[in-house]
PyMOL Python script that loads the backbone (N, CA, C, O; Angstrom):
from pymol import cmd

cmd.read_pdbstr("""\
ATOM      1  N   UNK A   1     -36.452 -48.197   1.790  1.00  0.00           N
ATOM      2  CA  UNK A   1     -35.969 -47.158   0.888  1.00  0.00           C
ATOM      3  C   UNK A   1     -36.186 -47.548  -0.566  1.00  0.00           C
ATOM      4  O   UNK A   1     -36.418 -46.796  -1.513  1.00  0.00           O
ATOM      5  N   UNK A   2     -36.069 -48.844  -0.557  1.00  0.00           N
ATOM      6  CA  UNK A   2     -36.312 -49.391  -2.241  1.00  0.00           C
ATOM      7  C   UNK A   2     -37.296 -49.353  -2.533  1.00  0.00           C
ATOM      8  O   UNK A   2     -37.426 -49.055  -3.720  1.00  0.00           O
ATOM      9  N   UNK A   3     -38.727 -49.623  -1.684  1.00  0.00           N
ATOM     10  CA  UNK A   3     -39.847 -49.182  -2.152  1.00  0.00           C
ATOM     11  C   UNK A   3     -40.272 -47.734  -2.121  1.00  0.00           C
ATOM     12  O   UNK A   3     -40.966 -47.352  -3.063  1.00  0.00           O
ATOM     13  N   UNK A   4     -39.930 -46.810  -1.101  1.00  0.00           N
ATOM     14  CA  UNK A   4     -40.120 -45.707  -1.549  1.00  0.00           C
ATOM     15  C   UNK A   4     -39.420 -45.184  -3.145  1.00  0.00           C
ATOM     16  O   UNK A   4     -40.080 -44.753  -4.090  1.00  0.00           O
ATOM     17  N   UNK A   5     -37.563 -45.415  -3.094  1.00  0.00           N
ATOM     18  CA  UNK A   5     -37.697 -45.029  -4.518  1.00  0.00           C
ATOM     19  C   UNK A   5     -38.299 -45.539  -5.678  1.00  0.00           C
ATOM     20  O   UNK A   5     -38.306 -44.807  -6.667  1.00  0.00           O
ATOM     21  N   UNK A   6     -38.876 -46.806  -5.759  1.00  0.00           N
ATOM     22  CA  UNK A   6     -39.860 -47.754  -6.845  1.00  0.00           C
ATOM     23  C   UNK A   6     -41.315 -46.633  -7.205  1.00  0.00           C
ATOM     24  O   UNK A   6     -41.842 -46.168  -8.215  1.00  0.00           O
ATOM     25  N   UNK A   7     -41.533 -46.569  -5.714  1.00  0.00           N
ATOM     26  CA  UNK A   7     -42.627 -45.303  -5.625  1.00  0.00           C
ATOM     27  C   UNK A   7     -42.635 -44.108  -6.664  1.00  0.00           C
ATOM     28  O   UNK A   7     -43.393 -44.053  -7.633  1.00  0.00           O
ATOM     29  N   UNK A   8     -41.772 -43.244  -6.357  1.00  0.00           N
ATOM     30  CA  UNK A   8     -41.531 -41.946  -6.948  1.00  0.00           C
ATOM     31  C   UNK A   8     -41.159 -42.168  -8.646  1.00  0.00           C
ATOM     32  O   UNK A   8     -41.271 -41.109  -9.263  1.00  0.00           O
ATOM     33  N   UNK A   9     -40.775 -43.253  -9.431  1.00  0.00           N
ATOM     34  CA  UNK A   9     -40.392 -43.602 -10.520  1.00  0.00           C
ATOM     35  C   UNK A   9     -41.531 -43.843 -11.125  1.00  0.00           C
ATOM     36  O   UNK A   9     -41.725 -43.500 -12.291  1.00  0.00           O
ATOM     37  N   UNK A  10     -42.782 -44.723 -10.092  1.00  0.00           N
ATOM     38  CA  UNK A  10     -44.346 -44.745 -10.783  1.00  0.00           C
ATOM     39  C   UNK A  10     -44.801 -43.510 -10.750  1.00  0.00           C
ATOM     40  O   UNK A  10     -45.602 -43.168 -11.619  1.00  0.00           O
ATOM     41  N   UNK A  11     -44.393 -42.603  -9.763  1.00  0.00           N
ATOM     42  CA  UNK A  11     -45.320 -40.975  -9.768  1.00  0.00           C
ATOM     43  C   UNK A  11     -44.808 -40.523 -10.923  1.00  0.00           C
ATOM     44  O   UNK A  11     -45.369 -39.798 -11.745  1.00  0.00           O
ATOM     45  N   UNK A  12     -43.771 -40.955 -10.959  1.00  0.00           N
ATOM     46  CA  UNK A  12     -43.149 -40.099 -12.422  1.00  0.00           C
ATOM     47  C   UNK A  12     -43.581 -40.816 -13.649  1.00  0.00           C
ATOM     48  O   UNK A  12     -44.150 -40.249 -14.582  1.00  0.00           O
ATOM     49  N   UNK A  13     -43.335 -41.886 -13.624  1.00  0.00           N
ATOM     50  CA  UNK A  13     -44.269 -42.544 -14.823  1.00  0.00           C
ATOM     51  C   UNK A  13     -45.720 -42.444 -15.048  1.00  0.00           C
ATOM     52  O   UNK A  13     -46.072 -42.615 -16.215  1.00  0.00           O
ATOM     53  N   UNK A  14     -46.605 -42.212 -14.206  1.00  0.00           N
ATOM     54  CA  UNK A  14     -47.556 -41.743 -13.966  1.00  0.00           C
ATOM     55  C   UNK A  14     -48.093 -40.181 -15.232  1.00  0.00           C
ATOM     56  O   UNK A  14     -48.734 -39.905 -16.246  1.00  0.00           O
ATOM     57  N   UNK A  15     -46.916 -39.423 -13.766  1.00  0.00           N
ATOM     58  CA  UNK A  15     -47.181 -38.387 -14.498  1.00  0.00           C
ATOM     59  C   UNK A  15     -47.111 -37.897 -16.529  1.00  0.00           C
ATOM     60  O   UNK A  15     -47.724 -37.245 -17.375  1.00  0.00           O
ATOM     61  N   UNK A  16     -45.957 -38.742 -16.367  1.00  0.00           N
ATOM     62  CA  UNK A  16     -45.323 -38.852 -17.861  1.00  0.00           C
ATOM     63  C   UNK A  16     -46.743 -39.512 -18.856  1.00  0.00           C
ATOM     64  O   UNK A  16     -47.230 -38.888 -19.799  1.00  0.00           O
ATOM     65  N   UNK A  17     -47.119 -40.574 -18.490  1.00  0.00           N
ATOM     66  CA  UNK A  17     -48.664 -40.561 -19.228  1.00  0.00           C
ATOM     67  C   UNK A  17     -49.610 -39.659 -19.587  1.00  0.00           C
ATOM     68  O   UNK A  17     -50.172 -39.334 -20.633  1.00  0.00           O
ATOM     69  N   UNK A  18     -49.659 -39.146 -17.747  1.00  0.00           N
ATOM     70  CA  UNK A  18     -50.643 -38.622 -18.133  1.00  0.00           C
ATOM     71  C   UNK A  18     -50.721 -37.168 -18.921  1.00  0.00           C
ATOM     72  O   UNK A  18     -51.723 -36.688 -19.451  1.00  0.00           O
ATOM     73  N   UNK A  19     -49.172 -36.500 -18.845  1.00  0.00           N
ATOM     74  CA  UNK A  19     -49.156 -35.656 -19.770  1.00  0.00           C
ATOM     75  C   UNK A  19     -48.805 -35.357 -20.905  1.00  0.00           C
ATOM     76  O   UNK A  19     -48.611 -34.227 -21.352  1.00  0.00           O
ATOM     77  N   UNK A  20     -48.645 -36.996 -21.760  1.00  0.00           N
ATOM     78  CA  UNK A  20     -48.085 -37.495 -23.004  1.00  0.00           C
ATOM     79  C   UNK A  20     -49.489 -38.287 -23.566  1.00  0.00           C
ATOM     80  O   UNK A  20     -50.564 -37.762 -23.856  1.00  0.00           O
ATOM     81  N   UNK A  21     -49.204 -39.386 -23.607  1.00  0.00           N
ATOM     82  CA  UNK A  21     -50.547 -40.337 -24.325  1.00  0.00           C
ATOM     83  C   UNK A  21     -51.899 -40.065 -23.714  1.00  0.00           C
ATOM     84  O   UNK A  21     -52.941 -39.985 -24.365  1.00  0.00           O
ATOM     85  N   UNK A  22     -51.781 -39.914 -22.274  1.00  0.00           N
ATOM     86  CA  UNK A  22     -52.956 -39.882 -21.542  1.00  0.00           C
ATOM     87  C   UNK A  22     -53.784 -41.529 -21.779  1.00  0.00           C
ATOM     88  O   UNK A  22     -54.960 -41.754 -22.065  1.00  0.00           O
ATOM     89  N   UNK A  23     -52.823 -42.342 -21.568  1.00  0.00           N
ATOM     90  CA  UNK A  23     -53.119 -43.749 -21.539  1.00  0.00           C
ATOM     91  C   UNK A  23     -54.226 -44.245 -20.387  1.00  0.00           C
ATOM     92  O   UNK A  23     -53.780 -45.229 -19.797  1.00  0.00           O
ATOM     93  N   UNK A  24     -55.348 -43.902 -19.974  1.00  0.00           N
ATOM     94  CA  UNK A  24     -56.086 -44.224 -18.860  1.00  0.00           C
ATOM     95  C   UNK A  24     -55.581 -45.717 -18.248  1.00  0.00           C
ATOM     96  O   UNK A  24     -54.966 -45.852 -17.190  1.00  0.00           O
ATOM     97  N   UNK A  25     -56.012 -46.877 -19.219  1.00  0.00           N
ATOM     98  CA  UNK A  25     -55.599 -48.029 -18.569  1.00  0.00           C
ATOM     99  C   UNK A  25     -53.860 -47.637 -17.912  1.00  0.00           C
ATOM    100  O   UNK A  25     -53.452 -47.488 -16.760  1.00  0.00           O
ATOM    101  N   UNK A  26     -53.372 -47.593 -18.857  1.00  0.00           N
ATOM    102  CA  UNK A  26     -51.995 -47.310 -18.136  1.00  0.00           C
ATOM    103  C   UNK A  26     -51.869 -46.630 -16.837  1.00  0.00           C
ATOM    104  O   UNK A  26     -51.398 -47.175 -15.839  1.00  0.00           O
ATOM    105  N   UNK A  27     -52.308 -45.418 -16.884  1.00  0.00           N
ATOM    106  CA  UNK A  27     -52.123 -44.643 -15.836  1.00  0.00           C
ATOM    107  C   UNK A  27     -53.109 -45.494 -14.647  1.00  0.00           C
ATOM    108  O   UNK A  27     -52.522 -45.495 -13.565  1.00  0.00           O
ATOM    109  N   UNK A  28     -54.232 -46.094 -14.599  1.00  0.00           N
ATOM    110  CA  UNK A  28     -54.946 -46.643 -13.576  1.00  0.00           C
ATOM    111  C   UNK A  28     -53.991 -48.055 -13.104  1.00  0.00           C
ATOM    112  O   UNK A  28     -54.194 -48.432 -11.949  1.00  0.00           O
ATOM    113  N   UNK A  29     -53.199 -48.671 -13.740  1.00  0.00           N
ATOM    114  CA  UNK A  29     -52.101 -49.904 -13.576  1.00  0.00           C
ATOM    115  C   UNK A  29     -51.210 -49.153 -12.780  1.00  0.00           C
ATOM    116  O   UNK A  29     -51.242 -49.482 -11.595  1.00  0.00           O
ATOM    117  N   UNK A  30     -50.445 -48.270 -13.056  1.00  0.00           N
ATOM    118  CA  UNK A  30     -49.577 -47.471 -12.467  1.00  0.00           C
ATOM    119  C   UNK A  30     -50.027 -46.886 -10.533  1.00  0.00           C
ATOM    120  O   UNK A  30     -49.584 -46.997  -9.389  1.00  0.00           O
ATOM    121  N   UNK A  31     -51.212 -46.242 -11.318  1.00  0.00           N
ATOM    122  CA  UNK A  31     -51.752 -46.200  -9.625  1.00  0.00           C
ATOM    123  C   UNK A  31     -52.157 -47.085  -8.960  1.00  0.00           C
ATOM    124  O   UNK A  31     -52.370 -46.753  -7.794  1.00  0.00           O
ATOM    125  N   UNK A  32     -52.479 -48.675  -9.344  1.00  0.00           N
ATOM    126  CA  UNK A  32     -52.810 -49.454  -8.452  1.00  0.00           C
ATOM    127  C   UNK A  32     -51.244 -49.985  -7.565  1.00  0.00           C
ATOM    128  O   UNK A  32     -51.228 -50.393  -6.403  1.00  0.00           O
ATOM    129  N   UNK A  33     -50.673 -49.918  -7.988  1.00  0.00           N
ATOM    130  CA  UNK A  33     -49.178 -50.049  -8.485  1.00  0.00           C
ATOM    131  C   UNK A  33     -48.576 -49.412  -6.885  1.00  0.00           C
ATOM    132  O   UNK A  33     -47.935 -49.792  -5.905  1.00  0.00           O
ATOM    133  N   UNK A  34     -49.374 -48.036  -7.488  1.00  0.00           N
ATOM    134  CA  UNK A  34     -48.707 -47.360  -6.010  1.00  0.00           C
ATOM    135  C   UNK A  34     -49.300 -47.442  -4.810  1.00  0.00           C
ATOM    136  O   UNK A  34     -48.642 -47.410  -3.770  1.00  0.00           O
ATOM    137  N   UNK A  35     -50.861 -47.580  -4.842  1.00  0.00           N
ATOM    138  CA  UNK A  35     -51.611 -47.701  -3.480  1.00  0.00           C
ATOM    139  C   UNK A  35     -51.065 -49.383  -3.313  1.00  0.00           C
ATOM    140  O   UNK A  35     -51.272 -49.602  -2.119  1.00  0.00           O
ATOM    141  N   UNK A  36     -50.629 -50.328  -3.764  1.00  0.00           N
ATOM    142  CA  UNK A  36     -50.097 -51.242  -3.697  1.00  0.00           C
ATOM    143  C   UNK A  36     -49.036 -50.962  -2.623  1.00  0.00           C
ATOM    144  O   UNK A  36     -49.005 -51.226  -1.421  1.00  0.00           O
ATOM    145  N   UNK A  37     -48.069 -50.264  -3.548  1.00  0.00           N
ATOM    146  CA  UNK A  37     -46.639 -50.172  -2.317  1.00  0.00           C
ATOM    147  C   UNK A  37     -46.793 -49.472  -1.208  1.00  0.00           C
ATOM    148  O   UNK A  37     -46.099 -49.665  -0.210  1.00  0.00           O
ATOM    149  N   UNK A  38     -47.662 -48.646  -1.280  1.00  0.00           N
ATOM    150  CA  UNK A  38     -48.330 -47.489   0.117  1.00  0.00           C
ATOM    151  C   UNK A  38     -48.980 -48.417   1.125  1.00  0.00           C
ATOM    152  O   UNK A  38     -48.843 -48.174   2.323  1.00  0.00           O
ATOM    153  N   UNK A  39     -49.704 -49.501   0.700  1.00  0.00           N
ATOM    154  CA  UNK A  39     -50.104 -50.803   1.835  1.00  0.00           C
ATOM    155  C   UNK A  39     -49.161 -51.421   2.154  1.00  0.00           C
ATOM    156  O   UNK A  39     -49.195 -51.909   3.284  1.00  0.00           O
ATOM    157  N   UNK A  40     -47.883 -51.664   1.263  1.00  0.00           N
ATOM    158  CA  UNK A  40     -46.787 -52.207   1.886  1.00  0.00           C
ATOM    159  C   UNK A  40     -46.336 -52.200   2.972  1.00  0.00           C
ATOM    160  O   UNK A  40     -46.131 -52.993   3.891  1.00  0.00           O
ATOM    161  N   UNK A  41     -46.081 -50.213   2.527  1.00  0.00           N
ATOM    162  CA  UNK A  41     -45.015 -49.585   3.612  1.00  0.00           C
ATOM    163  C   UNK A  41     -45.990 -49.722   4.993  1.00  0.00           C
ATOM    164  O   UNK A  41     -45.598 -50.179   6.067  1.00  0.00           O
ATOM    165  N   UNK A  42     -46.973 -49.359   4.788  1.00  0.00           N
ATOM    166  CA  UNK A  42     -48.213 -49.290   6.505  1.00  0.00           C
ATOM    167  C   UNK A  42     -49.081 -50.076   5.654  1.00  0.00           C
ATOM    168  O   UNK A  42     -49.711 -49.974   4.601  1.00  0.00           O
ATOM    169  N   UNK A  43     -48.696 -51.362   7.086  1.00  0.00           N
ATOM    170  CA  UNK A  43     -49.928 -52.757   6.755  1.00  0.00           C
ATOM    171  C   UNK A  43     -51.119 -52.125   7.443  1.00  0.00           C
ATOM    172  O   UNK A  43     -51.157 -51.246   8.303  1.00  0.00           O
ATOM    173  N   UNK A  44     -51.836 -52.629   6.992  1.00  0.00           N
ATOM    174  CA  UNK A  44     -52.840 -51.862   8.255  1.00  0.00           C
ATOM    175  C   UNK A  44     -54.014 -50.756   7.595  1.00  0.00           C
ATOM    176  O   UNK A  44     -54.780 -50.150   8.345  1.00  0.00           O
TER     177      UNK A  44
END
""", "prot")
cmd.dss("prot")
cmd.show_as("cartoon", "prot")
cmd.util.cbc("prot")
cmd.orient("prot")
């Protein structure tokens, strides 16, 4: 559950970039971030 909510706080931070600064590096850190915790949850 802690990584799913960690999850949804990067989608939201995410999003918040990308419709504020539009920080690319940022936003590409953020998504590695999440396909990160998405391998977590299903190893494999």
């Amino acid at each position: 559950m802690v990584r799913s909510e960690l999850k949804v706080q990067c989608e939201s931070a995410l999003m918040r970039s990308v419709a504020g600064q539009g920080n690319g590096v940022y936003s590409a850190q953020i998504t590695l971030v999440i396909l990160g915790l998405s391998k977590a949850e299903n190893p494999g």
